[in-house]
C-alpha positions as CSV (number, residue, x, y, z in Angstrom):
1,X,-10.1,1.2,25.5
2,X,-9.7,3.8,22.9
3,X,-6.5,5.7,22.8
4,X,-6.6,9.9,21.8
5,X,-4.1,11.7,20.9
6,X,-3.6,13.0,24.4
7,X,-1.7,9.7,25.1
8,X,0.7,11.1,22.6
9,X,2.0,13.4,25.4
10,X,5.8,12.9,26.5
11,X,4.7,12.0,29.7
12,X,1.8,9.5,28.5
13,X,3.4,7.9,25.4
14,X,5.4,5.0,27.7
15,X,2.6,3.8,29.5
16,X,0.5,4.3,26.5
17,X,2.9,1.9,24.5
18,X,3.7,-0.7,27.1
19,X,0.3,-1.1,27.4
20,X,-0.6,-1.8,23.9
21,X,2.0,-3.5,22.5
22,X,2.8,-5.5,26.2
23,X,2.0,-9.7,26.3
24,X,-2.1,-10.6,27.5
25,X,-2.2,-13.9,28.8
26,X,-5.3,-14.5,26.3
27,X,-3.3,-13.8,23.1
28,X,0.4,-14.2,24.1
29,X,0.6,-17.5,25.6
30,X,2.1,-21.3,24.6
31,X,-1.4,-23.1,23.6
32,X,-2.2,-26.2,22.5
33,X,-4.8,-27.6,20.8
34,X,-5.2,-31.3,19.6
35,X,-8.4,-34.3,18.7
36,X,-8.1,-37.1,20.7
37,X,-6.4,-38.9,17.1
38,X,-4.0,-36.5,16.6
39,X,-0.8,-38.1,14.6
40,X,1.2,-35.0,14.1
41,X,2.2,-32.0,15.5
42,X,2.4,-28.2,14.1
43,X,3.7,-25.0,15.8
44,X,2.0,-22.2,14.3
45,X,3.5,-19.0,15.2
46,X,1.5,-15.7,14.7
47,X,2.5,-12.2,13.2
48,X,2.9,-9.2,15.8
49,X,0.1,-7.5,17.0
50,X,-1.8,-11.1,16.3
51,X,-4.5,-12.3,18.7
52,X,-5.4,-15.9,19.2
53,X,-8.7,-15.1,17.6
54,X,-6.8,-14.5,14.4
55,X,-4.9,-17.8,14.1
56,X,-8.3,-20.0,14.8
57,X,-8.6,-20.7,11.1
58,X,-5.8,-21.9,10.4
59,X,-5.6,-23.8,13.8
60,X,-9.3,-25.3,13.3
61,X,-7.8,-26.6,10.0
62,X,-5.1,-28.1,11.0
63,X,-6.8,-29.8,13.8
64,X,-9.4,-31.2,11.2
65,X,-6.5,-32.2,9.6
66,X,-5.3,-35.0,12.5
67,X,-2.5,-32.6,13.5
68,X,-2.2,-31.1,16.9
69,X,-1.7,-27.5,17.2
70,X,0.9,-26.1,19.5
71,X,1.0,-22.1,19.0
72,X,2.6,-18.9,20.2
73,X,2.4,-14.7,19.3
74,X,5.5,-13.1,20.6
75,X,4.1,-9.7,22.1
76,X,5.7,-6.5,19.9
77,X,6.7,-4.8,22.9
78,X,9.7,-7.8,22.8
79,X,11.4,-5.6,20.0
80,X,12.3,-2.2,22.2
81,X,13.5,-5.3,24.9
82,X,16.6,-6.2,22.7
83,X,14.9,-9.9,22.9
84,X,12.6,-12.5,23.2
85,X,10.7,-13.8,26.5
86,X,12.5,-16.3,27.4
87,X,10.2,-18.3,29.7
88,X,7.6,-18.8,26.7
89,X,9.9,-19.7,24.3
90,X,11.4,-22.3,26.7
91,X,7.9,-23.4,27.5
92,X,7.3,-24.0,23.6
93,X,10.8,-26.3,23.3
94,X,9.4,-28.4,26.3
95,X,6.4,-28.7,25.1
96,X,6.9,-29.7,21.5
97,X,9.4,-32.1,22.7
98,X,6.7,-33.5,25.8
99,X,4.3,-34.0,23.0
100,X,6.6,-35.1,20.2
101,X,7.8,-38.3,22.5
102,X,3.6,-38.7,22.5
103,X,3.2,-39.4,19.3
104,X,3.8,-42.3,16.8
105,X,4.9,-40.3,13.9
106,X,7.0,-38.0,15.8
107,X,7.4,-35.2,13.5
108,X,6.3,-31.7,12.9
109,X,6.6,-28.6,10.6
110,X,6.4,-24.7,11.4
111,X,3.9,-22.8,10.1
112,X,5.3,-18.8,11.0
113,X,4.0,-15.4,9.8
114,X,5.8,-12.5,9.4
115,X,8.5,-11.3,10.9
116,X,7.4,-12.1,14.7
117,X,6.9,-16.0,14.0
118,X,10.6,-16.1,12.0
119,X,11.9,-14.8,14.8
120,X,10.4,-17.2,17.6
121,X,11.3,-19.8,15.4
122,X,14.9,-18.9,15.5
123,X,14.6,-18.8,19.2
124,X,13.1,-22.1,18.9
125,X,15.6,-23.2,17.0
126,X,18.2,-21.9,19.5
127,X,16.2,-23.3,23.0
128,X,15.5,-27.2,21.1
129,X,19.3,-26.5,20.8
130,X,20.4,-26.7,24.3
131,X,17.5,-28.9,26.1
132,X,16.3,-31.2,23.0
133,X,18.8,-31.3,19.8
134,X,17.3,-34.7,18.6
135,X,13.4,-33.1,18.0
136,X,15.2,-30.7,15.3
137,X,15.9,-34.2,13.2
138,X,11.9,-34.3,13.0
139,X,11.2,-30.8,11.3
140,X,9.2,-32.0,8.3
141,X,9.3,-28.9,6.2
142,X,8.7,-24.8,7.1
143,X,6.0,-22.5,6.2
144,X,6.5,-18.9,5.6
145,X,3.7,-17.0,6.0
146,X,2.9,-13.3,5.0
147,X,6.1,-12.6,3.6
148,X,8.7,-12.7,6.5
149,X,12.1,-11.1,5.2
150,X,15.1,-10.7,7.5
151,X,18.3,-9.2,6.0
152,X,21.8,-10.7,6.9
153,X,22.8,-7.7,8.7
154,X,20.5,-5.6,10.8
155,X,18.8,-2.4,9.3
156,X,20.4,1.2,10.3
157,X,18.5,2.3,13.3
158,X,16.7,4.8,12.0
159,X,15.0,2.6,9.3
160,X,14.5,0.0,12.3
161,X,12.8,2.8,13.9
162,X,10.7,3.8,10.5
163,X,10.1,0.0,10.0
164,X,8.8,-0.7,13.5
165,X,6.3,2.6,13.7
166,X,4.2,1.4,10.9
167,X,2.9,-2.1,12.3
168,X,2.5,-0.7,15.3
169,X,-0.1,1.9,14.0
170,X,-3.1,-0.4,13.8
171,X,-2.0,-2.0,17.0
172,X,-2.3,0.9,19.3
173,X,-5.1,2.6,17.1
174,X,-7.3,-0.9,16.5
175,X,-7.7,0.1,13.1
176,X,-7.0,-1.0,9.9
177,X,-4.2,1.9,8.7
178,X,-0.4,2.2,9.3
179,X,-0.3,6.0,9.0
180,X,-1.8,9.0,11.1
181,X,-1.1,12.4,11.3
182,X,-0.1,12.1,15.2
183,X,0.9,9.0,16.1
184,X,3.2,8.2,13.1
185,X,5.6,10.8,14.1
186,X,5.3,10.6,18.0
187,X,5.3,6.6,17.3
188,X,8.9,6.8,15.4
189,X,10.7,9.2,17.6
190,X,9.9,7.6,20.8
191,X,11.1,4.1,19.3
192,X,14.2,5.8,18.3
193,X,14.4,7.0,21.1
194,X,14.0,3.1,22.9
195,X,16.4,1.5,19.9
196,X,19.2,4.4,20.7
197,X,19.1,3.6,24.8
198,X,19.0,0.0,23.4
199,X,21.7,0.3,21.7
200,X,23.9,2.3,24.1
201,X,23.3,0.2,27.2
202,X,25.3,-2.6,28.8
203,X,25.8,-5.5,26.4
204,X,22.5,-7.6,26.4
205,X,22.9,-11.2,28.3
206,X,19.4,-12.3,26.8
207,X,19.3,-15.8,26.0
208,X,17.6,-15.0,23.3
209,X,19.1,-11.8,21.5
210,X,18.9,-10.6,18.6
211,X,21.8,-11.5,17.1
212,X,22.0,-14.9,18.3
213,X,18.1,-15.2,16.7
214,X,19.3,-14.0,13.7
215,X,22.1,-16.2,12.9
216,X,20.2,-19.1,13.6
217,X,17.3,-18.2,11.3
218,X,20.3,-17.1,8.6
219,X,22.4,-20.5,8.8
220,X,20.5,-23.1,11.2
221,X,17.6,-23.9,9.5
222,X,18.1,-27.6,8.3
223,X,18.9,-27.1,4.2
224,X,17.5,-30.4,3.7
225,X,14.1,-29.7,4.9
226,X,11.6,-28.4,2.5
227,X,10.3,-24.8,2.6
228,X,7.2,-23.0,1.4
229,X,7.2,-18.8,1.2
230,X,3.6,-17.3,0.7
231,X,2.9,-14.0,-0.4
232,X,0.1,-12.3,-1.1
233,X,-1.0,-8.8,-2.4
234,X,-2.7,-8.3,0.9
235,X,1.1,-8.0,2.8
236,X,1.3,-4.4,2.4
237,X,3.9,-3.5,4.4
């Protein structure tokens, strides 16, 4: 359904929001997709706003390619949360690892777009941690997809606001643009808003924080294992 710019209203936006940028079972569930031959594994892990039907590509070619496909989109409505869900990404550690002890070759590599995939993977990184430490020692190599950047330190919250109103544009509009006349301002001032209450609540217990997500993308990805970054024109934000 189409959203006007009625659901702009103070007392609409919320519900408008949760609704558009909250998880669907369809799109923002652990999958897995393999051939009956399949020798090694891949977690593929989709940029926010993604839809399954976005990643089948990619996943059809890896699956072509012997490989089984295990994949996950974090929903964007994680991000005014203060953290990821932590019941998917603990289903993606036990699955890799259930699979993984499948397998002959027993290795795998990430393939991750954007933002949204670097972060689940540090969250990945973080739950293989705890319940499987030994399936880390069979990450093959890392691919960066569609220009993920994440800073040492965490953005000022205004330009986390500003940065977070513009891929969320075509997400609530279904459209192709990241700028309208209504919903860019009402957009950044209610995730100001969310970011400031964020901030200024009790400390967050998440398992999966944040910070915690960020220092293991910063300083616990294996050094040793080989990494590719793609970039393309077409990443315009």
């Amino acid at each position: 359904m189409a959203v006007s710019v009625l659901d702009a209203l103070p007392w609409r936006i919320a519900a408008t929001v949760d609704q558009r940028l909250g998880p669907t079972a369809e799109d923002n569930s652990v999958t897995l997709e393999k051939g009956t031959d399949a020798g090694r594994l891949v977690v593929l892990l989709g940029w926010g706003g993604a839809q399954q039907r976005h990643l089948s590509r990619i996943r059809q070619f890896y699956v072509d390619e012997g490989l089984a496909v295990l994949s996950y989109i974090s929903p964007m409505s994680c991000f005014l949360q203060g953290g990821l869900m932590e019941g998917d990404i603990a289903k993606l550690a036990d699955t890799l690892n259930h699979e993984l002890s499948q397998m002959t070759a027993k290795a795998f590599h990430v393939h991750l777009h954007s933002n949204n995939g670097t972060l689940v993977w540090g969250a990945l990184m973080l739950a293989l941690r705890e319940s499987a430490p030994d399936v880390l020692l069979r990450l093959t190599a890392v691919v960066l997809d569609s220009a993920p950047r994440l800073d040492a330190k965490p953005p000022n919250i205004l330009w986390q606001a500003f940065g977070f109103t513009f891929p969320c544009i075509p997400i609530l509009l279904r459209q192709s643009r990241y700028l309208h006349p209504v919903w860019t301002p009402v957009l950044f001032f209610y995730f100001l808003y969310r970011l400031l209450k964020l901030r200024f609540s009790a400390a967050s217990t998440r398992r999966f924080a944040w910070s915690c997500i960020r220092e293991a993308v910063m300083n616990g990805i294996p050094k040793d294992v080989p990494q590719l970054y793609i970039y393309s024109l077409k990443d315009k934000l």
